[in-house]
Steps between C-alpha positions, in 0.01 A plus 500: 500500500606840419695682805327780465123360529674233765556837745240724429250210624715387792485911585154495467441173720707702761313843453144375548612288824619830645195651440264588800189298351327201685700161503320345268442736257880462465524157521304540186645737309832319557338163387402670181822642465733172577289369185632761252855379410390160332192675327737717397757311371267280301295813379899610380529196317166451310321867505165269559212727619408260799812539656436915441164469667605291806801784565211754491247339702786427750640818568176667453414268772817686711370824386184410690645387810699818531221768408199369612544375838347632784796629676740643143695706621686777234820301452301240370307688242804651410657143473207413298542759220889461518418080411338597218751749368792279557351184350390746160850651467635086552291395219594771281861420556445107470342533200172287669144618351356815685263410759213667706594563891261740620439594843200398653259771611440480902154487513343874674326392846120548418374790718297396803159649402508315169533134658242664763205525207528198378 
């Protein structure tokens, strides 16, 4: 595996555990991450869409773990939008097909009064 994808993933693996987000929620997002490399390496060596798509869905799946939990604190958001950044710029410089990372939108709490009419 490339060096360079090899340590931005171990860096991110490291990042999201020292964020301040519930235990789980990193145990997740680290799971999804530790799955990467050999998706990675085999997406590298055949360009095959389903290897694309299970990249995205994982580290959207990271994405959601960092930004919509509960307790996110700022670090994490900001880790969030620096994943998706940093994995765009890799592919570019890989040569790997473009894919979509977006950030997940934290849903806005309903107001009390509108969960009161229902």
């Amino acid at each position: 595996m490339d060096e360079s994808l090899q340590s931005l993933l171990a860096g991110l693996s490291s990042e999201v555990r020292a964020t301040t987000i519930p235990s789980e929620c990193k145990d997740t997002a680290v799971w999804c991450i530790v799955q990467l490399p050999t998706l990675y390496v085999k997406f590298r060596q055949t360009s095959e869409n389903r290897y694309g798509n299970e990249i995205t869905r994982l580290v959207r799946g990271v994405l959601k773990e960092l930004v919509t939990t509960k307790t996110a604190c700022p670090e994490a958001l900001q880790l969030a939008a620096s994943i998706t950044a940093r994995l765009r710029l890799l592919h570019e410089q890989l040569g790997l097909p473009t894919l979509h990372f977006e950030l997940p939108v934290k849903p806005s709490p309903r107001s009390r009064k509108a969960s009161l009419t229902k």
